[in-house]
Steps between C-alpha positions, in 0.01 A plus 500: 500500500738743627711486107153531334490830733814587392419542113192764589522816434379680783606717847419200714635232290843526637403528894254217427740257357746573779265408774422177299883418456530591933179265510686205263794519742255451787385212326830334429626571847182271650568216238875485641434581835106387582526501854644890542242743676326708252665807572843408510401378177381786412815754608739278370369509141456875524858521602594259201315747281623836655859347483421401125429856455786664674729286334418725175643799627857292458412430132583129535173415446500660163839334387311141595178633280804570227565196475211284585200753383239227641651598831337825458162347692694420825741775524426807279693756434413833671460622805169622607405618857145487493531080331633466928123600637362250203717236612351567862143490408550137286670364786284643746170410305688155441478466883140582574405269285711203577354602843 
């Protein structure tokens, strides 16, 4: 869902697919870890997704989409303050519902 996001053109698109990928991490955390409480669940794959973003301020995330361009849907390439909040509300949604 959250690539099919990705390709519409609108304002929300982008914040929308974000939560989804914080939500996906969520997801894949409980299939590798099923017993974890729900919210350490839940801050751990935010902090997977804010450290994904951070790491594109370094630019090494762009060298890796260089030269694996499928890469592009894990890591991106630019920085983005506001994707941070996003990345809270997927995870954070992510929790209530596993709730």
């Amino acid at each position: 869902m959250g690539l099919v996001v990705s390709r519409v053109d609108h304002p929300v698109a982008d914040p929308v697919g974000d939560a989804l990928y914080a939500a996906l991490v969520v997801a894949v955390l409980v299939v590798v870890v099923p017993r974890a409480r729900s919210v350490t669940v839940a801050g751990v794959a935010f902090a997977i997704c804010a450290a994904v973003e951070l790491a594109q301020l370094t630019g090494i995330p762009a060298a890796v989409v260089d030269a694996v361009p499928v890469a592009r849907y894990a890591l991106g390439t630019t920085f983005v303050a506001v994707d941070l909040l996003a990345y809270a509300v997927g995870a954070g949604l992510a929790w209530v519902v596993r709730r």
